[in-house]
C-alpha positions, 0 to 999 in steps of 0.5 A: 500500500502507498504512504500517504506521503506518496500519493497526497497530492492525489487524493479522492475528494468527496466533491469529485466522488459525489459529481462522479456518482451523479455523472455516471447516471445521467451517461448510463445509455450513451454508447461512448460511455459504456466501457468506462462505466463498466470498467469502474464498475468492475474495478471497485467503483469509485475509488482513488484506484479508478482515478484515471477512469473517472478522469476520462468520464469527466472528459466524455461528458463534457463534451457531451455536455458541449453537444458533441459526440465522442468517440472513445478508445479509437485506433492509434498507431500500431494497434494502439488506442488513443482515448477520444475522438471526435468532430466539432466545427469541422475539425477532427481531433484525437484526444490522449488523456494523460493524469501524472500519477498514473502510469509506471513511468511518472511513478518511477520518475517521482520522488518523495520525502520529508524534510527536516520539519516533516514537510512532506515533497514530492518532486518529478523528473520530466522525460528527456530522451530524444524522442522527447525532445525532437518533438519538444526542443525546449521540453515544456509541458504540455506540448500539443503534437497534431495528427500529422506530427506537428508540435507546439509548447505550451506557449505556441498554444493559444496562437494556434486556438486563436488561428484555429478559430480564425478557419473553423469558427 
């Protein structure tokens, strides 16, 4: 079992427990919503270890609250899935959901202690292979990469919402 120390900064609220519990009504016959309503079912319900579902079923409802139509668990590359896709004023996204803490790789790269006035921290290690840094040279979180392999720091962003508003809005 994880210390406290570890994980927090990951809590399970009961504001976000309640919300959850309501959401997971009000999308029982939405087809999108079907695996990941099952899949926190069948994993003990709402619970810190289902975090990442109920990560994603907050998503798929809010676009589904914003009259658009998800798609989830669509086909990536190499017969992996990415977790949503979907259409809004024409333009197609494809939406990777990543919630640090989750995964091996951000445990593995976290660090905790206490220090000397028994101040709990928590410190990260951000990725740095080359793969990594090809698509993001000044390594800023989060970088925005686009179907076709384009990417954009997180400064770059809002430029291209505002551009992407200025075509399709």
């Amino acid at each position: 079992m994880a210390s406290s120390i570890e994980n927090f900064w990951d809590s399970l609220s009961t504001d976000e427990a309640n919300f959850v519990q309501t959401i997971m009504g009000e999308l029982c016959d939405q087809a999108w919503s079907t695996s990941i309503l099952a899949s926190i079912r069948n994993n003990g319900g709402i619970t810190q270890a289902n975090k990442d579902r109920m990560f994603e079923l907050r998503f798929g409802y809010a676009l589904d609250r914003s009259a658009v139509v998800p798609r989830y668990e669509i086909p990536g590359e190499g017969g992996s899935t990415i977790d949503f896709g979907f259409t809004n004023n024409g333009q197609r996204w494809r939406v990777e959901l990543v919630r640090l803490g989750e995964t091996q790789a951000v445990k593995d790269a976290t660090g905790s202690s206490v220090d000397s006035d028994g101040i709990p921290w928590t410190g990260r290690v951000l990725r740095t292979d080359e793969a990594y840094r090809a698509i993001n040279p000044h390594r800023v979180v989060p970088t925005l990469v686009l179907e076709d392999g384009t990417a954009y720091d997180y400064d770059q962003i809002p430029a291209l919402v505002e551009r992407s508003a200025a075509c399709f809005g």
